[in-house]
mmCIF entry with sequence, helices, sheets and N, C-alpha, C, O atoms, coordinates in Angstrom:
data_MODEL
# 
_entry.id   MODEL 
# 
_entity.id                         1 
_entity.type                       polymer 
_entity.pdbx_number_of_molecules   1 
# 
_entity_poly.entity_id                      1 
_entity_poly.type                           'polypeptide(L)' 
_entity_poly.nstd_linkage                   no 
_entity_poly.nstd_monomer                   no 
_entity_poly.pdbx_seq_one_letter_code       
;(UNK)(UNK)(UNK)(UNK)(UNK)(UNK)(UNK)(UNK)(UNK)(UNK)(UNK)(UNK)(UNK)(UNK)(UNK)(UNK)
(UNK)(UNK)(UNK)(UNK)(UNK)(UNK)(UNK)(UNK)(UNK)(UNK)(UNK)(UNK)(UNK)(UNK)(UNK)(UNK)
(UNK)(UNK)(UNK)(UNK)(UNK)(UNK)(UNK)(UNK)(UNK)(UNK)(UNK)(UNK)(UNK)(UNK)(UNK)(UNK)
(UNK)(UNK)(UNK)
;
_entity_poly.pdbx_seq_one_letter_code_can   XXXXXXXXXXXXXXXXXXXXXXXXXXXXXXXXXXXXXXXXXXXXXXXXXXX 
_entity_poly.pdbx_strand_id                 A 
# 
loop_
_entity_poly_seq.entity_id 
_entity_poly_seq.num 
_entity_poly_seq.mon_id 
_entity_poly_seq.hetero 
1 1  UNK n 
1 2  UNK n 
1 3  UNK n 
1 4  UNK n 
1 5  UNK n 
1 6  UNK n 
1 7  UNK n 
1 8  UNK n 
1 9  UNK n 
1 10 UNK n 
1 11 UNK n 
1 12 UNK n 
1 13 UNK n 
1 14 UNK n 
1 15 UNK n 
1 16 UNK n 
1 17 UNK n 
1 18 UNK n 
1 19 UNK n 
1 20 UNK n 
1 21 UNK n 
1 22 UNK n 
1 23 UNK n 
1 24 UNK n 
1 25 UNK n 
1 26 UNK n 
1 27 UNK n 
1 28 UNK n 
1 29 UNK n 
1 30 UNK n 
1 31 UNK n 
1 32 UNK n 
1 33 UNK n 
1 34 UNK n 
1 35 UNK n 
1 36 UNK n 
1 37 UNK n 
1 38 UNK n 
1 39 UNK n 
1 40 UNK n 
1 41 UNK n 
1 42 UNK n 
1 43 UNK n 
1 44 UNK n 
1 45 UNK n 
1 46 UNK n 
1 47 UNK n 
1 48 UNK n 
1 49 UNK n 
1 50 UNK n 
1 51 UNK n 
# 
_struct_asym.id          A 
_struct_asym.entity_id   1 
# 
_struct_sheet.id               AA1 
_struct_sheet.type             ? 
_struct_sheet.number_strands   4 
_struct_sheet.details          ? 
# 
loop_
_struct_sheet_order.sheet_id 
_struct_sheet_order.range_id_1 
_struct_sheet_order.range_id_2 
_struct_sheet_order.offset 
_struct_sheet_order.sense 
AA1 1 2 ? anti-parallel 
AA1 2 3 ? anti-parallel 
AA1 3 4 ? anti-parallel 
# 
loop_
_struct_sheet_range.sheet_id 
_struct_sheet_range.id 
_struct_sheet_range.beg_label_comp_id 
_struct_sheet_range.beg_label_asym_id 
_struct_sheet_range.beg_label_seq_id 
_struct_sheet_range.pdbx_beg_PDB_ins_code 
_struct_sheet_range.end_label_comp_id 
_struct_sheet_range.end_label_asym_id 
_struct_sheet_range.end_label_seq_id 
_struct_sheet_range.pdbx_end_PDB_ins_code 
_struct_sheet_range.beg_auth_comp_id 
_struct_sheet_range.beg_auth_asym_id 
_struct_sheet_range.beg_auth_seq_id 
_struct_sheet_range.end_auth_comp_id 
_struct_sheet_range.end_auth_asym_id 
_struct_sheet_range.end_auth_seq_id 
AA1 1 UNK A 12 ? UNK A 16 ? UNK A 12 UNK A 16 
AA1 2 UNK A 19 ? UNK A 25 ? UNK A 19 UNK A 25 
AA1 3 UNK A 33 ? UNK A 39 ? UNK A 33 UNK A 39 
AA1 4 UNK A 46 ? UNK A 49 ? UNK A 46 UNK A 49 
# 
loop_
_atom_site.group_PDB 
_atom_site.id 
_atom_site.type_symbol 
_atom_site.label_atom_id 
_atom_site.label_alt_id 
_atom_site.label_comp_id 
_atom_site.label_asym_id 
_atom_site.label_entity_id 
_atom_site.label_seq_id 
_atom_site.pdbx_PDB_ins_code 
_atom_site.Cartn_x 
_atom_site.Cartn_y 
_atom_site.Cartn_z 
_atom_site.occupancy 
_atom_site.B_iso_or_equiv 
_atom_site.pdbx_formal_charge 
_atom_site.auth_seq_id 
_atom_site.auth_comp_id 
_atom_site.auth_asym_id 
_atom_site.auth_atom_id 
_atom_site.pdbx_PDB_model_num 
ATOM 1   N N  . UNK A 1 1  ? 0.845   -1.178 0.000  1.00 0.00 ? 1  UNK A N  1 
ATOM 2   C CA . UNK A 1 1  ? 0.000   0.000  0.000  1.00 0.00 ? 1  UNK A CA 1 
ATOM 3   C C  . UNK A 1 1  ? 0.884   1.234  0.000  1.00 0.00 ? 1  UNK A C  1 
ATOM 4   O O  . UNK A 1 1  ? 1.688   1.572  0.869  1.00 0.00 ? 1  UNK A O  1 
ATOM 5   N N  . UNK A 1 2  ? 0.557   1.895  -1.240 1.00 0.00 ? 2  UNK A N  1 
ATOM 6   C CA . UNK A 1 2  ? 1.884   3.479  -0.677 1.00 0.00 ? 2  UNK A CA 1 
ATOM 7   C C  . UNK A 1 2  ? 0.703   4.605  -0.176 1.00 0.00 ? 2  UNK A C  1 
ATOM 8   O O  . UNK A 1 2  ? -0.462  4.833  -0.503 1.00 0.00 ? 2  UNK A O  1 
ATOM 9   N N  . UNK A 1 3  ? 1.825   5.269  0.959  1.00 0.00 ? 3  UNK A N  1 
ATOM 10  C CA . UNK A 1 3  ? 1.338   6.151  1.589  1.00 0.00 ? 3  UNK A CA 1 
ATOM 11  C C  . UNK A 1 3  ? 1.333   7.589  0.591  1.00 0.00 ? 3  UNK A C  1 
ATOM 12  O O  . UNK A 1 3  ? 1.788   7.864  -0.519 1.00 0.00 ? 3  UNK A O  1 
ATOM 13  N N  . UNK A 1 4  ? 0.471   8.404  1.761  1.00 0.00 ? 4  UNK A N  1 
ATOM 14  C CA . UNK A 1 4  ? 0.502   9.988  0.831  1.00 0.00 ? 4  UNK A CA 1 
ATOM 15  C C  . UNK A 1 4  ? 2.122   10.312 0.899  1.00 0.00 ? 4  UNK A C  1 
ATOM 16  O O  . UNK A 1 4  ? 3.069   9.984  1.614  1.00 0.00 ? 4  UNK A O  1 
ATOM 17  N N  . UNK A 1 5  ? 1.871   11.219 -0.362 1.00 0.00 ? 5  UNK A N  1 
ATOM 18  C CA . UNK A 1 5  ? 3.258   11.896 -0.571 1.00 0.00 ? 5  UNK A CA 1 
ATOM 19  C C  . UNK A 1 5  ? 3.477   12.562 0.125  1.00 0.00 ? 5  UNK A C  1 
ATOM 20  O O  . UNK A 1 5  ? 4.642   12.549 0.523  1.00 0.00 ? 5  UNK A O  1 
ATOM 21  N N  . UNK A 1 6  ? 2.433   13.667 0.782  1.00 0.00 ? 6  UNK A N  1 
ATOM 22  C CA . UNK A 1 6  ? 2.905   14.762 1.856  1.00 0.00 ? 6  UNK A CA 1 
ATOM 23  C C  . UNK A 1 6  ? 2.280   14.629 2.712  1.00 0.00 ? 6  UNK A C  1 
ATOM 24  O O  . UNK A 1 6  ? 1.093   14.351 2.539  1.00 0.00 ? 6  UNK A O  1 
ATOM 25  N N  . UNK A 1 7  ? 2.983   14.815 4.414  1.00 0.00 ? 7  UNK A N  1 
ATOM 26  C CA . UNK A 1 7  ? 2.522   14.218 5.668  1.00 0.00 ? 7  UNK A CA 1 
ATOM 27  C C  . UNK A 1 7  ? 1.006   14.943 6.010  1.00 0.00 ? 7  UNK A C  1 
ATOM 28  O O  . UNK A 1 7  ? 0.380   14.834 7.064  1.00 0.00 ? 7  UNK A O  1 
ATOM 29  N N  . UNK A 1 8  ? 0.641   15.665 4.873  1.00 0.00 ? 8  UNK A N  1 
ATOM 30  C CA . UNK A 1 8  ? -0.492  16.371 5.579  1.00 0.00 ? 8  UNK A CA 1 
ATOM 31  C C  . UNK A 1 8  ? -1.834  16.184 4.039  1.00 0.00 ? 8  UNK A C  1 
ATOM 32  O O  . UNK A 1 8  ? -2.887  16.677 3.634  1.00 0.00 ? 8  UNK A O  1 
ATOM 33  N N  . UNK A 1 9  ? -1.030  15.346 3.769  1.00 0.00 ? 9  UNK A N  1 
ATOM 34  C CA . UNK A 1 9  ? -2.616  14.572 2.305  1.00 0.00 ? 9  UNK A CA 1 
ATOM 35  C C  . UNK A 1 9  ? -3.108  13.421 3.381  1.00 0.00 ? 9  UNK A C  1 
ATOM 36  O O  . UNK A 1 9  ? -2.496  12.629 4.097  1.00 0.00 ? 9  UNK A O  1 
ATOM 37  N N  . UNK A 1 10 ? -4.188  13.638 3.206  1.00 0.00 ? 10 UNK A N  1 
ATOM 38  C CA . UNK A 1 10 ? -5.356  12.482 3.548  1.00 0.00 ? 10 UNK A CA 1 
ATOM 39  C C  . UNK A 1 10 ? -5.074  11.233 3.079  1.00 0.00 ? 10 UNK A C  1 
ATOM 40  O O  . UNK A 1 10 ? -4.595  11.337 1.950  1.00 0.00 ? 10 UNK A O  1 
ATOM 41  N N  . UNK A 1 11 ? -5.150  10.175 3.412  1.00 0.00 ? 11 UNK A N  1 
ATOM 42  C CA . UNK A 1 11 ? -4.575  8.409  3.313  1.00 0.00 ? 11 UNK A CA 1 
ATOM 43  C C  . UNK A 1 11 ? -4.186  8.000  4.154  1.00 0.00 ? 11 UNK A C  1 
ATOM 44  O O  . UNK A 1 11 ? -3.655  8.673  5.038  1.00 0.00 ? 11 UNK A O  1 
ATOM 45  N N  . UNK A 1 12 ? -4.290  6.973  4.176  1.00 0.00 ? 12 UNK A N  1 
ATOM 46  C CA . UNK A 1 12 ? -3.185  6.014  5.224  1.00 0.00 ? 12 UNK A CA 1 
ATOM 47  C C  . UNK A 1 12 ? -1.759  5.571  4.483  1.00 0.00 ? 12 UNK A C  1 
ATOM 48  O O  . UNK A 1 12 ? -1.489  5.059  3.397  1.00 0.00 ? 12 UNK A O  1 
ATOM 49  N N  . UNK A 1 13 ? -0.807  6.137  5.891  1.00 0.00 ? 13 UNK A N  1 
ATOM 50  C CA . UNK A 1 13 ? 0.472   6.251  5.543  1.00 0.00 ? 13 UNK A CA 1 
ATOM 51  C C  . UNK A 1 13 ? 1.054   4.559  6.509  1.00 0.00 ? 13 UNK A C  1 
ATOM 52  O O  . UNK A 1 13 ? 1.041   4.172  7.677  1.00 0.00 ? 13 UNK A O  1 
ATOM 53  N N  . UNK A 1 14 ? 1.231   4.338  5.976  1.00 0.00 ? 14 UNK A N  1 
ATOM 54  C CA . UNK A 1 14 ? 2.212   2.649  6.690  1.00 0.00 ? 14 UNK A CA 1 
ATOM 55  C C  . UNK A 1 14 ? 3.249   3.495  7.925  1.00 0.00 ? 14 UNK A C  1 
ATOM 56  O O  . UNK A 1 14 ? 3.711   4.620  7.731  1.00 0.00 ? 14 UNK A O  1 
ATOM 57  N N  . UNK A 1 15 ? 3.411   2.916  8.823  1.00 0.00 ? 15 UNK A N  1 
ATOM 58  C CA . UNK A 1 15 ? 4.339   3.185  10.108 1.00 0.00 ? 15 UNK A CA 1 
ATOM 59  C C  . UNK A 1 15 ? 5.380   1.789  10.263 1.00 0.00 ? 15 UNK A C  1 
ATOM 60  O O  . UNK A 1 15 ? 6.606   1.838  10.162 1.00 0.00 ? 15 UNK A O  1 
ATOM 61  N N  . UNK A 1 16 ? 4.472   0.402  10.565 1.00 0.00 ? 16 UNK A N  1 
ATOM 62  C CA . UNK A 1 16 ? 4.940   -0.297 10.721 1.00 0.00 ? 16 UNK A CA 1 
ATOM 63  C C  . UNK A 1 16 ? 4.038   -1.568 10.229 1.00 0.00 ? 16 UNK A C  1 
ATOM 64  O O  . UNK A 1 16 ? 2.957   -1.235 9.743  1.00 0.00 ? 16 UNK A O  1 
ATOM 65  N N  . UNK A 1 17 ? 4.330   -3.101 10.280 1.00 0.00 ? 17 UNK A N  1 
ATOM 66  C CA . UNK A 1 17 ? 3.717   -3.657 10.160 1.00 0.00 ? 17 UNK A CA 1 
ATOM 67  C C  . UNK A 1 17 ? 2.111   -3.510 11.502 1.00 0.00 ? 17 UNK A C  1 
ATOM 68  O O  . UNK A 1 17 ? 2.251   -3.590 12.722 1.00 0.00 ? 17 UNK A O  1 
ATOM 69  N N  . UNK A 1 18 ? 0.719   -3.286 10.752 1.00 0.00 ? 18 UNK A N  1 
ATOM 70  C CA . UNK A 1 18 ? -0.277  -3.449 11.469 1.00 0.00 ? 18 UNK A CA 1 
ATOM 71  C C  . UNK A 1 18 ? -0.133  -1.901 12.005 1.00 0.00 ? 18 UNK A C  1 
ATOM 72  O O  . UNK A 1 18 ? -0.998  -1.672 12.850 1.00 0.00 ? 18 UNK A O  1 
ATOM 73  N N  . UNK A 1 19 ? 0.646   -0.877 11.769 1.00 0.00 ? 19 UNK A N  1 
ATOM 74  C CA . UNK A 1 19 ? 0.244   0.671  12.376 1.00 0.00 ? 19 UNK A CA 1 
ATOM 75  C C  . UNK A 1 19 ? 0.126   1.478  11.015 1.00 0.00 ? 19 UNK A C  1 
ATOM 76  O O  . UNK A 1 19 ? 0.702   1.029  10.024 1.00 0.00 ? 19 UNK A O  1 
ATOM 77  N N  . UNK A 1 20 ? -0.647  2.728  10.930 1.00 0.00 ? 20 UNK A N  1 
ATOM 78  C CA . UNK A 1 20 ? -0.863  3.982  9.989  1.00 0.00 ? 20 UNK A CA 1 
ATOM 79  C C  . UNK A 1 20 ? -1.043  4.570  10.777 1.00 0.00 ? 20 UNK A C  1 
ATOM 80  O O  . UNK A 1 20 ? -1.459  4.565  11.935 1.00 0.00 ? 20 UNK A O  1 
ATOM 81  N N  . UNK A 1 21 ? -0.392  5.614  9.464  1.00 0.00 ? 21 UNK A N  1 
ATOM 82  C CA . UNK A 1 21 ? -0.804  7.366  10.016 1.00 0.00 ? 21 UNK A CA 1 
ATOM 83  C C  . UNK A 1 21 ? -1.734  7.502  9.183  1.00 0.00 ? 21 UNK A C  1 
ATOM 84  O O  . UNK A 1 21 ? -1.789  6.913  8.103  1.00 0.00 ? 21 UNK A O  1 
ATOM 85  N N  . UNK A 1 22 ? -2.727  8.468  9.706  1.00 0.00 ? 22 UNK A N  1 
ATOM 86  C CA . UNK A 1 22 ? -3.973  8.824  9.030  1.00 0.00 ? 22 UNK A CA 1 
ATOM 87  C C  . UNK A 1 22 ? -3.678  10.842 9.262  1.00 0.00 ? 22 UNK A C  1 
ATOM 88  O O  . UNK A 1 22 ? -3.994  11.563 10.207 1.00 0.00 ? 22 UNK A O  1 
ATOM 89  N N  . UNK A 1 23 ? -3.060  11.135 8.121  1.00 0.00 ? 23 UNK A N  1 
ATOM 90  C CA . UNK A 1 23 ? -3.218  12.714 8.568  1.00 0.00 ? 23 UNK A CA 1 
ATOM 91  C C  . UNK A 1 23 ? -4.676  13.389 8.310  1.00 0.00 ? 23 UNK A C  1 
ATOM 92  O O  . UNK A 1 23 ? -5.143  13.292 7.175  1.00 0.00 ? 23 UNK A O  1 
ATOM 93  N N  . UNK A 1 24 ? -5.324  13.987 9.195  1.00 0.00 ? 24 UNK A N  1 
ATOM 94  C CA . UNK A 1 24 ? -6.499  14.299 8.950  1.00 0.00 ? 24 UNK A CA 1 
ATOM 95  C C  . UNK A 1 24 ? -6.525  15.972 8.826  1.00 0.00 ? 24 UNK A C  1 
ATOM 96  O O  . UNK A 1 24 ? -6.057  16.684 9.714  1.00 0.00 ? 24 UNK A O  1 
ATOM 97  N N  . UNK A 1 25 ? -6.981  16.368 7.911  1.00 0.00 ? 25 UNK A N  1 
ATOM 98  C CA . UNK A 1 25 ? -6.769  18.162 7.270  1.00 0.00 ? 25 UNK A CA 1 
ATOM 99  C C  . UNK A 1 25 ? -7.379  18.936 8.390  1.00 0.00 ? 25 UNK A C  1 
ATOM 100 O O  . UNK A 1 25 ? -8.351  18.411 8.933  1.00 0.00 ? 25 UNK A O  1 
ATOM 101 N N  . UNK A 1 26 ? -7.002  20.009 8.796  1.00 0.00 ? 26 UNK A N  1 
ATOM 102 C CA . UNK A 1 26 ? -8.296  20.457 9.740  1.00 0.00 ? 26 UNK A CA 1 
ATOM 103 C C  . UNK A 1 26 ? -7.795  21.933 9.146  1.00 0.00 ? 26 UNK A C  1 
ATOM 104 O O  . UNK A 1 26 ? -6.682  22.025 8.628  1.00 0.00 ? 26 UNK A O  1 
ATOM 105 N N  . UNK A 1 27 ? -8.739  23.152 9.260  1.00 0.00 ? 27 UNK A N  1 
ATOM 106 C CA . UNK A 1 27 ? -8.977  24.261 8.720  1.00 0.00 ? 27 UNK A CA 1 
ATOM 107 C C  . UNK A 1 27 ? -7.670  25.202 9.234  1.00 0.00 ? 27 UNK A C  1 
ATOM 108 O O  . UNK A 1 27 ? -8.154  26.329 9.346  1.00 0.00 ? 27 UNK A O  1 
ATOM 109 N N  . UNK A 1 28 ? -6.629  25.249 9.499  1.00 0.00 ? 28 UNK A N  1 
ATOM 110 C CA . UNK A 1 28 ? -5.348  26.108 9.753  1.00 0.00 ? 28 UNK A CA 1 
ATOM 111 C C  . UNK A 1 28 ? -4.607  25.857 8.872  1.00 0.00 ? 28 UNK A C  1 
ATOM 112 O O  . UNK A 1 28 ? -4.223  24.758 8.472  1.00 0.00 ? 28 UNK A O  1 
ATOM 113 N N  . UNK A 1 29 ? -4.310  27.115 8.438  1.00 0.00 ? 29 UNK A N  1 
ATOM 114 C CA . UNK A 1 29 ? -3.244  27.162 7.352  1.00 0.00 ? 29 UNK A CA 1 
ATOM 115 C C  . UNK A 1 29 ? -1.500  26.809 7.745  1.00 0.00 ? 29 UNK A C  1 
ATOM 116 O O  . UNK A 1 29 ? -0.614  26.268 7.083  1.00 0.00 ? 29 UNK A O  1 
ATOM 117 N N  . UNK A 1 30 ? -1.525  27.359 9.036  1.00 0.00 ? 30 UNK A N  1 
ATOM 118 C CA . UNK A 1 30 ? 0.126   27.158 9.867  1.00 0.00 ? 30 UNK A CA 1 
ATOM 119 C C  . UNK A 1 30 ? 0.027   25.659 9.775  1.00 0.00 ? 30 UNK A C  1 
ATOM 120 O O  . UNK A 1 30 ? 0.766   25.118 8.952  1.00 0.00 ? 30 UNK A O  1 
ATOM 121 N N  . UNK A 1 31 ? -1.011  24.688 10.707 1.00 0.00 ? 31 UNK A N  1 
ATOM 122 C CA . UNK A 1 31 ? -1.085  23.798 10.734 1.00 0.00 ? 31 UNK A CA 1 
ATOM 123 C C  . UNK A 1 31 ? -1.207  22.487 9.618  1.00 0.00 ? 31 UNK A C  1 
ATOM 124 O O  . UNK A 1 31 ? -0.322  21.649 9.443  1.00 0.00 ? 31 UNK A O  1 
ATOM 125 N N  . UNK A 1 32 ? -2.304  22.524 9.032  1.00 0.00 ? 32 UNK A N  1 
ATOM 126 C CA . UNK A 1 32 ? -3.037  21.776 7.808  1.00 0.00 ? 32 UNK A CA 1 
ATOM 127 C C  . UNK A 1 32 ? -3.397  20.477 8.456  1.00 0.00 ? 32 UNK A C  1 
ATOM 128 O O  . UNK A 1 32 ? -4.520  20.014 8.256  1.00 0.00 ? 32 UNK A O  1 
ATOM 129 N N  . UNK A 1 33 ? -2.760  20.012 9.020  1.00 0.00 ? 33 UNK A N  1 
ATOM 130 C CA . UNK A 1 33 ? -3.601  18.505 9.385  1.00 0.00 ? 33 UNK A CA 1 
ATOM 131 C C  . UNK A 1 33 ? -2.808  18.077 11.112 1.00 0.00 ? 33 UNK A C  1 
ATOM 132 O O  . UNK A 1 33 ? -1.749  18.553 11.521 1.00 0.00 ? 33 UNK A O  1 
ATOM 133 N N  . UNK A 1 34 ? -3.466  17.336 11.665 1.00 0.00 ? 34 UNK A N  1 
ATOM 134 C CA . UNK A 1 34 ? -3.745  16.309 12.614 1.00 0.00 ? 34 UNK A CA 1 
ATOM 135 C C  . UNK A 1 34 ? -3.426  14.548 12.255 1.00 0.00 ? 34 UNK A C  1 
ATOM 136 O O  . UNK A 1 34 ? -4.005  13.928 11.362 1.00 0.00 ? 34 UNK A O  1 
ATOM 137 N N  . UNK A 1 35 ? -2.407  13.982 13.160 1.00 0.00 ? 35 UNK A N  1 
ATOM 138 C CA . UNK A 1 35 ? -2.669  12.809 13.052 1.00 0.00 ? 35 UNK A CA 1 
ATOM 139 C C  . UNK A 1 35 ? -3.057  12.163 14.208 1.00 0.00 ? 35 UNK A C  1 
ATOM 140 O O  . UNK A 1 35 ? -2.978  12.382 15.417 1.00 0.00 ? 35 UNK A O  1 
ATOM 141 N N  . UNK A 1 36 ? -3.747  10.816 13.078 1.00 0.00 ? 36 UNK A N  1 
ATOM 142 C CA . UNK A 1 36 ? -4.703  9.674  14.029 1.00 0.00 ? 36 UNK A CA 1 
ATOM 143 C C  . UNK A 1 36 ? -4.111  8.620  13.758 1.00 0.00 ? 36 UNK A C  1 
ATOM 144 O O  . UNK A 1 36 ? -4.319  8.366  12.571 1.00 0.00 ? 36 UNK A O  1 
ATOM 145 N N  . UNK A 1 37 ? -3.279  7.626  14.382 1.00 0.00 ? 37 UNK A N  1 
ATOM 146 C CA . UNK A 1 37 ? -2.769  6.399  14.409 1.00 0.00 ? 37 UNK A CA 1 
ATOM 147 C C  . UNK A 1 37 ? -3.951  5.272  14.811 1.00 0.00 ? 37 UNK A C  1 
ATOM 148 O O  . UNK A 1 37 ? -4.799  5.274  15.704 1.00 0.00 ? 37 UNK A O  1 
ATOM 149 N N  . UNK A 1 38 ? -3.630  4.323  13.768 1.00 0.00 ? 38 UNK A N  1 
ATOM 150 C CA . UNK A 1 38 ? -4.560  2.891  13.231 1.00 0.00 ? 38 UNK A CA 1 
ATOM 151 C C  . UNK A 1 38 ? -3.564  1.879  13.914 1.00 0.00 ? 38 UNK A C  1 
ATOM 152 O O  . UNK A 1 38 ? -2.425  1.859  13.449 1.00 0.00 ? 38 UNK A O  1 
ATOM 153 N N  . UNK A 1 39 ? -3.824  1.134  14.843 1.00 0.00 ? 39 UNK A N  1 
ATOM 154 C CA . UNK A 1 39 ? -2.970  0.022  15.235 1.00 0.00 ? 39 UNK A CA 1 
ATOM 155 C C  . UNK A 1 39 ? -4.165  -1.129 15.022 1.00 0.00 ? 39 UNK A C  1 
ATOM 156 O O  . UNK A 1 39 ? -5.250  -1.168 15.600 1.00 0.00 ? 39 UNK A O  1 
ATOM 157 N N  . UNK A 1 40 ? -3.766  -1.833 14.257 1.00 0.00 ? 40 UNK A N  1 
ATOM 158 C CA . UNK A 1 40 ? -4.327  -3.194 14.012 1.00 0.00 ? 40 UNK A CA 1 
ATOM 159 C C  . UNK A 1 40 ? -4.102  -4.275 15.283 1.00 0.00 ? 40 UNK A C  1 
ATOM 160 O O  . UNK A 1 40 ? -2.984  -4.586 15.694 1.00 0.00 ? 40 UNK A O  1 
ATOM 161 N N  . UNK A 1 41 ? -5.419  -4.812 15.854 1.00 0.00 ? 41 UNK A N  1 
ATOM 162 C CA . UNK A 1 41 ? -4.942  -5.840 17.157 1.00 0.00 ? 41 UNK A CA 1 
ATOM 163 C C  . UNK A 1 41 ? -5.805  -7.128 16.675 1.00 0.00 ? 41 UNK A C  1 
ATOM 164 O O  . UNK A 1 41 ? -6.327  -7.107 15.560 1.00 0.00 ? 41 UNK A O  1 
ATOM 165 N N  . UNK A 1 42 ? -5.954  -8.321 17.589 1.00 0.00 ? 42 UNK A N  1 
ATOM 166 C CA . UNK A 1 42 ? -7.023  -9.256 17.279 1.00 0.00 ? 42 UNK A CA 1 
ATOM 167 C C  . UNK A 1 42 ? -8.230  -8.955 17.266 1.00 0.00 ? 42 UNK A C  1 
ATOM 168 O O  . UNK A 1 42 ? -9.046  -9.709 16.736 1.00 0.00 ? 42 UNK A O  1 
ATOM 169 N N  . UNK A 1 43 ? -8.685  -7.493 17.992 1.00 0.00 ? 43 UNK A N  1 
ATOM 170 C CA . UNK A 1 43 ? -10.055 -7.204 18.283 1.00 0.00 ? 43 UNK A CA 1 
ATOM 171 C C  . UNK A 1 43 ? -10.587 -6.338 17.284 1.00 0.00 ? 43 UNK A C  1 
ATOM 172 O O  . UNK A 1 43 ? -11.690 -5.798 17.362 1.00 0.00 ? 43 UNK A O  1 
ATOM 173 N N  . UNK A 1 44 ? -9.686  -6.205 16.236 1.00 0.00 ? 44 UNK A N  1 
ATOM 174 C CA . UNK A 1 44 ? -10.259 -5.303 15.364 1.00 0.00 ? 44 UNK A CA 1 
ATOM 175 C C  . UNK A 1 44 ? -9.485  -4.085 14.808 1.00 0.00 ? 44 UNK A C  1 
ATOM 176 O O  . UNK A 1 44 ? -8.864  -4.305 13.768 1.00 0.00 ? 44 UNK A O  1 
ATOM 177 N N  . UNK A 1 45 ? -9.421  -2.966 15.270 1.00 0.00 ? 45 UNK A N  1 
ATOM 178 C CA . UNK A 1 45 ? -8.007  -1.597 15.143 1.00 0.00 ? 45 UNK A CA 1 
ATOM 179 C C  . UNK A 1 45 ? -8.538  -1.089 16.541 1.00 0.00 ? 45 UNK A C  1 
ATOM 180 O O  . UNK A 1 45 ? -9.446  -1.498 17.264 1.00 0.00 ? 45 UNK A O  1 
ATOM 181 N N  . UNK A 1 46 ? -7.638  -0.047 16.658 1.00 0.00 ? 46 UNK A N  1 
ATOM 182 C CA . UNK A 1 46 ? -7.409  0.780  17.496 1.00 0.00 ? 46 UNK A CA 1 
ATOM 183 C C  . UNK A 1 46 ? -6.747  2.252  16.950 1.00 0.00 ? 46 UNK A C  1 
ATOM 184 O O  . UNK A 1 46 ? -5.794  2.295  16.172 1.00 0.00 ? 46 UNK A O  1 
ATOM 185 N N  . UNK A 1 47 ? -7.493  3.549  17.552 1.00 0.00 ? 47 UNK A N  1 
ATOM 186 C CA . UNK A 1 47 ? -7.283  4.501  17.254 1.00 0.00 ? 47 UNK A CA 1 
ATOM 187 C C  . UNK A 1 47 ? -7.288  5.265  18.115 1.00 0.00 ? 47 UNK A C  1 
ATOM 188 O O  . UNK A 1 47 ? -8.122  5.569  18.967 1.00 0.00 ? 47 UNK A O  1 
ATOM 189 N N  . UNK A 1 48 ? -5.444  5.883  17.676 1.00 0.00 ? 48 UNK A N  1 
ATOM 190 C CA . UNK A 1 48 ? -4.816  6.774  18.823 1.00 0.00 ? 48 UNK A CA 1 
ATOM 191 C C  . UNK A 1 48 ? -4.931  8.253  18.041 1.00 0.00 ? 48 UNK A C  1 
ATOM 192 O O  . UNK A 1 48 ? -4.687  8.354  16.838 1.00 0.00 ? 48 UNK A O  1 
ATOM 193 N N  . UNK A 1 49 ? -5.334  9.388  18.881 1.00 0.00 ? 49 UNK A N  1 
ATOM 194 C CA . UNK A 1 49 ? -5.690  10.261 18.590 1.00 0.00 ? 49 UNK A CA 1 
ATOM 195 C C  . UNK A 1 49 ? -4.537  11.233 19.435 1.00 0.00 ? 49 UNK A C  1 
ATOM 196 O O  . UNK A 1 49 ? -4.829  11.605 20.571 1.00 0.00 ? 49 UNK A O  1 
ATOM 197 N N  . UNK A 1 50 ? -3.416  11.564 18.917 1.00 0.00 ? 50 UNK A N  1 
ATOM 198 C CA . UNK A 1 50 ? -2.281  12.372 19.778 1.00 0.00 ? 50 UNK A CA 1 
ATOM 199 C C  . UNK A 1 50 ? -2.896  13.513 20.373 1.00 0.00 ? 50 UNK A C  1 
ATOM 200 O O  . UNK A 1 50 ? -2.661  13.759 21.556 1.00 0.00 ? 50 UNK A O  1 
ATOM 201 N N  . UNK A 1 51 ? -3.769  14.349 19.602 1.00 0.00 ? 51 UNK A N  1 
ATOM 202 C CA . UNK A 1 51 ? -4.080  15.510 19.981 1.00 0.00 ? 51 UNK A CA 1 
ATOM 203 C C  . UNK A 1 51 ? -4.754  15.825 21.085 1.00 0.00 ? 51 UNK A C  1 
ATOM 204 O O  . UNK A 1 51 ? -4.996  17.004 21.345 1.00 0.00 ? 51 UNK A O  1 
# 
């Protein structure tokens, strides 16, 4: 699976086996996006929200 080209395009970016980055856009121009980490477990995913 290839990830976005720039850390702040929308997709899932590969981290590791079973983790993504998900940069999510939010309305600041300084800023442009937020990430949400996807960890894949037996129960399904898990989503870490740094912010």
């Amino acid at each position: 699976m290839a990830g976005p080209v720039s850390w702040a395009e929308s997709g899932p970016c590969p981290v590791a086996d079973g983790v993504f980055r998900l940069p999510l856009p939010i309305p600041d121009p300084a800023l442009r996006a937020t990430n949400v980490y996807v960890v894949e477990d037996a129960d399904g995913v898990v989503l870490i929200d740094g912010g």
